[in-house]
C-alpha positions as CSV (number, residue, x, y, z in Angstrom):
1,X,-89.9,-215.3,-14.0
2,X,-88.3,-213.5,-17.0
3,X,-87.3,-209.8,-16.9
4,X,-87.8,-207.8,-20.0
5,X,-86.1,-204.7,-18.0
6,X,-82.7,-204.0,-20.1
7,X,-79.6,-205.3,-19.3
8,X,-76.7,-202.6,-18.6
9,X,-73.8,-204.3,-20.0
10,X,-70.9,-201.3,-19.6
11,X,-68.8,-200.4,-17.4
12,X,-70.1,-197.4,-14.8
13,X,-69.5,-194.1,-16.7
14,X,-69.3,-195.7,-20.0
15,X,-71.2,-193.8,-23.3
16,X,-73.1,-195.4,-25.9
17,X,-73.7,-193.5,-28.9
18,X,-76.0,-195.0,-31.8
19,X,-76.9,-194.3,-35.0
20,X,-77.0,-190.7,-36.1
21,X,-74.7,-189.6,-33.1
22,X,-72.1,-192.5,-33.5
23,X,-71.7,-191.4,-37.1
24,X,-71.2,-188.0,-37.2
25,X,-69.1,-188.6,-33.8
26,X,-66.3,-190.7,-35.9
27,X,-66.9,-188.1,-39.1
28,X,-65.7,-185.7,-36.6
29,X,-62.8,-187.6,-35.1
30,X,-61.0,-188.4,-38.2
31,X,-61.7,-185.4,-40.1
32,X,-60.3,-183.6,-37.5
33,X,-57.1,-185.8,-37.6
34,X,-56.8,-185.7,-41.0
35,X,-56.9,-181.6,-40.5
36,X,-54.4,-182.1,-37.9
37,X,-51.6,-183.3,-40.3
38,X,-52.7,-182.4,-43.9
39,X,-50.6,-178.9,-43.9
40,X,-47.6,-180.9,-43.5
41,X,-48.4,-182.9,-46.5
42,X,-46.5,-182.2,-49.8
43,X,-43.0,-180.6,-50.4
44,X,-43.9,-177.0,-49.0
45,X,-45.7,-179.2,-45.9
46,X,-44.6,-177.0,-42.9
47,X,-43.4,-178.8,-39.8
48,X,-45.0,-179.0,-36.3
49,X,-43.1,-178.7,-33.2
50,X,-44.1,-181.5,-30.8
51,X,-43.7,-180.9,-26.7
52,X,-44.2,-184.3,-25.0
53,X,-44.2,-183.2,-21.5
54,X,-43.9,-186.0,-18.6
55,X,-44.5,-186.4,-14.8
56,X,-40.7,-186.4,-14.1
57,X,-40.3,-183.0,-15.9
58,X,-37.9,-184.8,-18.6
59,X,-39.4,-182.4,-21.2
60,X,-38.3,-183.4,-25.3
61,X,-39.5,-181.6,-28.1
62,X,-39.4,-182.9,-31.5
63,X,-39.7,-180.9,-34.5
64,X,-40.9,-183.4,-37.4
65,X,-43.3,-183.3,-41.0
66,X,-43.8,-187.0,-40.5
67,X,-47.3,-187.8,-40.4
68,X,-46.5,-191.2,-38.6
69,X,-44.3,-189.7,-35.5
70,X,-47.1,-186.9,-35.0
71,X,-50.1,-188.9,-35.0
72,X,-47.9,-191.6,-32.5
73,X,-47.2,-188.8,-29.8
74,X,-51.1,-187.6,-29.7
75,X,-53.5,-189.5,-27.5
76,X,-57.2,-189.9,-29.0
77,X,-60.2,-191.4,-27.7
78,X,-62.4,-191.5,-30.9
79,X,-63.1,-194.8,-32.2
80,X,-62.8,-193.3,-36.3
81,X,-59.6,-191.1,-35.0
82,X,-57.8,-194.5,-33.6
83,X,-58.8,-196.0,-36.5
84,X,-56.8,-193.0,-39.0
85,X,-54.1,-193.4,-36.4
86,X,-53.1,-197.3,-37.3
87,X,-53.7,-196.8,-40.9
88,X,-51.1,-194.1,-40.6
89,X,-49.0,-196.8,-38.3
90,X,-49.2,-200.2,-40.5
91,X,-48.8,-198.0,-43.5
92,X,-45.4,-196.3,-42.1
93,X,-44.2,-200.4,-41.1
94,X,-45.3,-202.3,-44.8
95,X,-44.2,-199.3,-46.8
96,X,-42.0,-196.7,-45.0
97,X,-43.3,-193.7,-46.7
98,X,-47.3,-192.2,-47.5
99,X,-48.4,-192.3,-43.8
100,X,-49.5,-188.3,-44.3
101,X,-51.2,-189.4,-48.0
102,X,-53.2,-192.5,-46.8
103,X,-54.7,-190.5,-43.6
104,X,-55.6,-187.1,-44.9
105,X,-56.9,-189.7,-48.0
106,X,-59.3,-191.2,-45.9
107,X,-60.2,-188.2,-44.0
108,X,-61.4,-186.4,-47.0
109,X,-63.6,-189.5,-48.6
110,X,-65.3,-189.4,-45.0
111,X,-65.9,-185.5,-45.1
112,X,-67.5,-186.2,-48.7
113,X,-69.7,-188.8,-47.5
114,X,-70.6,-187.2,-44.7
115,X,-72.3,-184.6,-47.4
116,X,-73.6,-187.5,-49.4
117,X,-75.2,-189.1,-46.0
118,X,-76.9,-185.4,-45.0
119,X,-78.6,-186.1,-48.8
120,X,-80.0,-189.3,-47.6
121,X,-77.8,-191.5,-49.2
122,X,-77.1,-195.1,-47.7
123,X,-73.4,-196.1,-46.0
124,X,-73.9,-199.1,-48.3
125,X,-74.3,-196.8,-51.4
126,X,-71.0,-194.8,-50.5
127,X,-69.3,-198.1,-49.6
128,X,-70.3,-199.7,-53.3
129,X,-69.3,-196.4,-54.8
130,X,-65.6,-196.4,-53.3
131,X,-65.2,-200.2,-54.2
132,X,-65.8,-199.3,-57.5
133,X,-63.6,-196.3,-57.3
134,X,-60.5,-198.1,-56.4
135,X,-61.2,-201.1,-58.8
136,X,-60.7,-198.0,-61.5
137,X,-57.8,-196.6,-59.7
138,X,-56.0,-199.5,-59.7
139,X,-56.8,-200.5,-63.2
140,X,-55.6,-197.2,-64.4
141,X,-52.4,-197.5,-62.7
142,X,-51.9,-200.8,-64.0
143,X,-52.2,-199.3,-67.4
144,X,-50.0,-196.7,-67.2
145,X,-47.2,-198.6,-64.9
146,X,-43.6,-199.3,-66.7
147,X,-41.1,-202.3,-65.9
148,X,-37.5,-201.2,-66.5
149,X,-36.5,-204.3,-64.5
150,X,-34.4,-205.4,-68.2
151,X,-32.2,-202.4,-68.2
152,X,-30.3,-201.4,-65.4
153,X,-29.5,-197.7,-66.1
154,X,-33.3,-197.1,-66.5
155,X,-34.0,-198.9,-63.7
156,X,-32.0,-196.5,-61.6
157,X,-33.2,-193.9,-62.4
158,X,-36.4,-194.9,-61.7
159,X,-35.4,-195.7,-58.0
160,X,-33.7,-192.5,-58.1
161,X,-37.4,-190.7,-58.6
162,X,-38.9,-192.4,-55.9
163,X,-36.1,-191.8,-53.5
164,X,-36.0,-187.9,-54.7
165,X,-39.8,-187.9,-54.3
166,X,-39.7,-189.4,-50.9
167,X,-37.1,-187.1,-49.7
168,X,-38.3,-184.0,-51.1
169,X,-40.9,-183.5,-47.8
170,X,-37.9,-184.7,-45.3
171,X,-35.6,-182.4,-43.3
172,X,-33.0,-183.8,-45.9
173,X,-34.3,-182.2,-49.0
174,X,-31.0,-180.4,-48.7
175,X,-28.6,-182.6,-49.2
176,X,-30.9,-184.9,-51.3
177,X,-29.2,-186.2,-54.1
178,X,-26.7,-187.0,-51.9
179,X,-29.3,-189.2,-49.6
180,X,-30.9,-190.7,-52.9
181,X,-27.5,-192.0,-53.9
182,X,-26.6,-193.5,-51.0
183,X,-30.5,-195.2,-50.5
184,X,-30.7,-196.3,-53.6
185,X,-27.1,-198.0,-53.8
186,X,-28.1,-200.0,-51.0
187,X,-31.4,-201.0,-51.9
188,X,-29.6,-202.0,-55.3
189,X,-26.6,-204.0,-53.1
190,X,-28.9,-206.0,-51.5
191,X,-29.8,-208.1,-54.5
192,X,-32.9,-210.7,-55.1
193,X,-33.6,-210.8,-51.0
194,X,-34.8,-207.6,-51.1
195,X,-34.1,-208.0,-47.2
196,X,-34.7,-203.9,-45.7
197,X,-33.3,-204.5,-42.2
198,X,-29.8,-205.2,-43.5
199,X,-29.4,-202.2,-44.2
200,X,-28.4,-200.4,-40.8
201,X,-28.3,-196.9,-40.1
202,X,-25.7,-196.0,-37.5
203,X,-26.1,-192.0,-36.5
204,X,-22.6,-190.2,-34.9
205,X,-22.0,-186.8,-34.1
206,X,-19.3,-185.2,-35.5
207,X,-19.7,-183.8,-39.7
208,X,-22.4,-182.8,-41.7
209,X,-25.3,-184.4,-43.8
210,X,-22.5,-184.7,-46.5
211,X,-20.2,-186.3,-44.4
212,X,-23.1,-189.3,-44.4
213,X,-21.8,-192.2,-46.8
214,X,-22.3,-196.2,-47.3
215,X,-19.5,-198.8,-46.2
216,X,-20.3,-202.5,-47.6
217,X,-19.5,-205.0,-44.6
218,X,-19.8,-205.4,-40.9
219,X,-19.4,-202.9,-37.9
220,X,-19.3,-203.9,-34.4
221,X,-19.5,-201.1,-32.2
222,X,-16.6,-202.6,-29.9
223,X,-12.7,-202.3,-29.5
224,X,-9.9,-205.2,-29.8
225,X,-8.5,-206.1,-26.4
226,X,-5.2,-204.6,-24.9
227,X,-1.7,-206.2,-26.9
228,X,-4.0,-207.7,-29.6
229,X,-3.4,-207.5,-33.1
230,X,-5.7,-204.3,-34.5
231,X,-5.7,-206.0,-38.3
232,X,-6.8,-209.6,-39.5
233,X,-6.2,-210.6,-42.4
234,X,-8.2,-214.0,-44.0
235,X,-10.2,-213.6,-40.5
236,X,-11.4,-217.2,-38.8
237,X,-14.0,-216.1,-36.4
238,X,-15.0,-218.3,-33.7
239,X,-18.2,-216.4,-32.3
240,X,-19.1,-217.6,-28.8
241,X,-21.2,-217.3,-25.8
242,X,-19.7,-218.8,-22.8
243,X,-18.4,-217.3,-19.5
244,X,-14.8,-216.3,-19.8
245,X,-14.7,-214.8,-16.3
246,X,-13.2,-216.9,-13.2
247,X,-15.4,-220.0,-11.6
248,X,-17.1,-219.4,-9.2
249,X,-19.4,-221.3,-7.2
250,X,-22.9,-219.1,-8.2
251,X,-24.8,-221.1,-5.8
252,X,-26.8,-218.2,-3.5
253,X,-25.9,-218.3,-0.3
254,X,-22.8,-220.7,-1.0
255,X,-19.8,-220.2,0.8
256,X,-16.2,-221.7,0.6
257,X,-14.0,-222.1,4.2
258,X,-10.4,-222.6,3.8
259,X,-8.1,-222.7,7.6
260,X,-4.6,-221.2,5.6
261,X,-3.9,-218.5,2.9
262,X,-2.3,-221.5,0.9
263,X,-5.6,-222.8,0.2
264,X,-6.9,-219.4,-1.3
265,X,-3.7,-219.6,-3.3
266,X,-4.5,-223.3,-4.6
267,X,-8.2,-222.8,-5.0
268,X,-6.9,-219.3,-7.5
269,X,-4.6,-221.5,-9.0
270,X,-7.2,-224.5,-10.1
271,X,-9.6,-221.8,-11.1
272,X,-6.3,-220.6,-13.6
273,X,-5.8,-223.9,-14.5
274,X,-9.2,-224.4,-15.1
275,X,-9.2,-221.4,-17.3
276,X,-6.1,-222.0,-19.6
277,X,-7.9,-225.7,-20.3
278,X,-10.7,-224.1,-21.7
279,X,-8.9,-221.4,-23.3
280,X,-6.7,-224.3,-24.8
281,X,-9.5,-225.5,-26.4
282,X,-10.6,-222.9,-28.0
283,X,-7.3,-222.0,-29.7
284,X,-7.0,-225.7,-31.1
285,X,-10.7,-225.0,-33.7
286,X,-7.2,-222.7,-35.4
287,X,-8.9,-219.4,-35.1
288,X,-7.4,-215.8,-35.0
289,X,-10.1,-213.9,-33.6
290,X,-12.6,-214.6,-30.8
291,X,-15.9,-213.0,-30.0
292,X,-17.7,-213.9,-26.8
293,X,-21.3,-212.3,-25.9
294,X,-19.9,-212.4,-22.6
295,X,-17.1,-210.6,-20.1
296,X,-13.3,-211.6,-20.7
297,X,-11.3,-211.4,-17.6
298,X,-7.7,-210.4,-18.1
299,X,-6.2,-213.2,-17.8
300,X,-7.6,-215.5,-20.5
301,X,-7.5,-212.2,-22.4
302,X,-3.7,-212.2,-22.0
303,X,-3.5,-216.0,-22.9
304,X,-5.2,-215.1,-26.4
305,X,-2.8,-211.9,-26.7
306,X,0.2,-214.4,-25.9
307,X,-1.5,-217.0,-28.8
308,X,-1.9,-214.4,-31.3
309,X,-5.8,-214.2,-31.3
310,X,-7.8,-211.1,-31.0
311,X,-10.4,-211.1,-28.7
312,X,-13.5,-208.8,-28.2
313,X,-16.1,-209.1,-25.1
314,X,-19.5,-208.1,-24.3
315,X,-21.1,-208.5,-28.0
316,X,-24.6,-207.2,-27.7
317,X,-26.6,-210.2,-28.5
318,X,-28.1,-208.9,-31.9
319,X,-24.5,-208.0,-33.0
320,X,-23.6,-211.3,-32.3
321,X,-26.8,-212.7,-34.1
322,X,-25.7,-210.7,-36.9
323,X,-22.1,-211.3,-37.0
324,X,-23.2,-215.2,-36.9
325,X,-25.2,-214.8,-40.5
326,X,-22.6,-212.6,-42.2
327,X,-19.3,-214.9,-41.0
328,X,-21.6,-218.1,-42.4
329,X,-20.8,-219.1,-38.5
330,X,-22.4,-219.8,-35.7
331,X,-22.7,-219.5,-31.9
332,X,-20.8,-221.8,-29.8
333,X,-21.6,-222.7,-26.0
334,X,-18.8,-225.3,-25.9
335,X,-15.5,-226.3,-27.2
336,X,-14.8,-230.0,-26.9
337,X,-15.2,-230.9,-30.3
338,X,-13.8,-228.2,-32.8
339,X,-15.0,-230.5,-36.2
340,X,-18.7,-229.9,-34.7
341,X,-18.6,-226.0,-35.1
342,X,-18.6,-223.8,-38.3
343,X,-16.3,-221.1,-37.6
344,X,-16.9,-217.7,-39.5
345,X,-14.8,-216.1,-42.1
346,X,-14.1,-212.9,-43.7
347,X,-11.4,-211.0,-45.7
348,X,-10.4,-208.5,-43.6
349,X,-11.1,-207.6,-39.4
350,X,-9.7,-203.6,-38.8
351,X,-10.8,-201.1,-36.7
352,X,-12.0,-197.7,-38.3
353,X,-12.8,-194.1,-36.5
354,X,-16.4,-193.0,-36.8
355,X,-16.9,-189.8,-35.3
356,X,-14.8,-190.3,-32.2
357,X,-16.0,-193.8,-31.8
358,X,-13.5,-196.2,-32.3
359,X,-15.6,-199.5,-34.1
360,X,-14.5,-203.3,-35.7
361,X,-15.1,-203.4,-39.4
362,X,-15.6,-207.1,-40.6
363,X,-15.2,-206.9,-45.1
364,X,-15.4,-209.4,-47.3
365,X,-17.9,-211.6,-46.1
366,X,-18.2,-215.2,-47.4
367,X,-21.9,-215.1,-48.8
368,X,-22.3,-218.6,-50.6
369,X,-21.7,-219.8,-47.4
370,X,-24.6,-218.0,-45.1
371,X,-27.0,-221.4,-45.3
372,X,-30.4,-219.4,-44.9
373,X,-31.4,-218.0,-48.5
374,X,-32.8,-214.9,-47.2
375,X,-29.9,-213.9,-46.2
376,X,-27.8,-214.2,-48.4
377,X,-26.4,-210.7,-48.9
378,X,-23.8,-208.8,-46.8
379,X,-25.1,-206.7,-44.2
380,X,-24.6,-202.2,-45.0
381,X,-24.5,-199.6,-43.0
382,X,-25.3,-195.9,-43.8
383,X,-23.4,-193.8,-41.4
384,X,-25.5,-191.1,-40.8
385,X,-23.4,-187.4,-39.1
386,X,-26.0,-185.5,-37.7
């Protein structure tokens, strides 16, 4: 026999709101986050000091007029709010900037047709009316947009607007021509790829905002080993991923018994050997400089020292990623067969102080020979004292 008796399909404790309560319930939620962040909106925004307060007592507070970071650090349950929230999100990750704009935007077309709903009209009406409204918008902008794309100097200037514009709600408004500058030069350096995360922003203590400045080429955040040359010239880059510390047998549990401390001596001695061979063929692909992902023990680091060859341990992974595309090389596992692997090149390998930091500048990179198209650009970095 059928039951007509309803079916509870939610969770115990769960609400269900319906028609005139679900709307005004998400009118509510977003206007009120659209209230939350519309007086930092603009270039006389004020900021809001954040206190994010966890369970270990690790208290931070953040003092910010980004509309993206403060709707990030507040938790809301309202379906309409959450929905302002990722706006705010996807519009800070395709554009970078506007994340204030688009959500008190959308918070004021819902508090007008909240008005327009209390005079009876349909959410179908309102919807047909905004359609049409940004079919206008956009055909007016259309109209009145301007491609300077044929001369360069107007061009700039019209990248320097943007960037001033952008800037002038940011804690950098001070020192903003100098920012604009120094964005727009990269943006410019980076050619037809047009590829944003080559441009790297690396932030040290040590200076003020007008210390900040753009260096074309290659940082790696590492030192050159100990009686290793500290400047390479016409640079050949093997960049590598292989252990460089002494065999051992990494079996758990494994053990090795010897009856004499002779043996301990001849088992250190073939693991020497074992090492020179390998470091042996590495030197013969007729490099200079050596990266490995991976620990160097001091004794194939003297061996390189001894050969000339600079060598530099414990790449991060991305930096070694990166270093790869730049160089045109690639990552090597092994060495038996030095025609097999592209080695990387560059101009110049010297270190340089930033800060106090002590890092490996890589300049003149070899472009034309990066095989993947979109990257075909060198790789900036905007050193940032803060």
């Amino acid at each position: 026999m059928v039951s007509l008796n309803p079916v509870n399909i939610f969770k115990p404790g769960a609400d269900e709101e319906k028609a005139e309560t679900a709307r005004l319930s998400s009118f509510i939620g977003a206007i009120a986050v659209g209230d939350l962040v519309k007086s930092t909106l603009g270039p006389k925004g004020m900021d809001k000091i954040l206190l994010t307060q966890s369970s270990s007592g690790d208290d931070s507070v953040t003092v910010t007029n980004d509309g993206a970071t403060i709707l990030k650090a507040i938790g809301v349950e309202n379906p309409a709010a959450k929905v302002l929230v990722d706006i705010s999100r996807v519009q800070d990750d395709e554009v970078g900037d506007g994340t204030t704009s688009v959500t008190v935007l959308a918070a004021e077309l819902l508090r007008e047709a909240e008005l327009l709903i209390a005079r009876k009209l349909h959410p179908q009406t309102i919807i047909c009316g905004w359609r049409k409204a940004t079919a206008a918008a956009r055909e007016a902008l259309t109209s009145t947009a301007v491609d300077h794309g044929s001369d360069p100097e107007l061009f700039r200037e019209d990248l320097m607007n943007i960037a001033r514009t952008t800037l002038s709600s940011k804690m950098l408004h001070q020192q903003r021509e100098h920012f604009v500058k120094l964005a727009v030069t990269a943006v410019q350096r980076l050619g037809p790829s047009g590829q944003l995360d080559a441009i790297h922003v690396i932030k040290k203590l040590g200076g003020g905002l007008q210390d900040s400045f753009l260096d074309e080429g290659f940082l790696l955040d590492k030192k050159v080993g100990v009686h290793q040359p500290k400047r390479i010239e016409n640079a050949k880059i093997l960049i590598a991923n292989t252990s460089m510390d002494a065999d051992k047998i990494k079996i758990f549990g494994s053990r090795v018994r010897v009856d004499s401390v002779a043996k301990v001596a001849e088992i250190e001695l073939a693991e020497k050997e074992k090492m020179k061979e390998k470091v042996d063929k590495i030197l013969k692909h007729g490099i200079n400089c050596f990266i490995n992902r991976q620990l160097i023990y001091n004794y194939p680091e003297q061996l390189f020292a001894d050969a000339g060859v600079t060598a530099i341990e414990h790449a991060d992974f991305e930096g070694v990623e990166r270093l790869a595309l730049v160089t045109g090389g690639e990552i090597a596992s092994t060495f038996d067969h030095p025609e097999l692997v592209r080695l990387g090149h560059c101009d110049l390998i010297e270190e340089m102080m930033l800060g106090e930091d002590t890092l490996l500048r890589f300049s003149g990179v070899p472009l034309g020979r990066i095989p993947a198209p979109v990257y075909t650009h060198l790789w900036f970095y905007c050193h940032i004292f803060v």
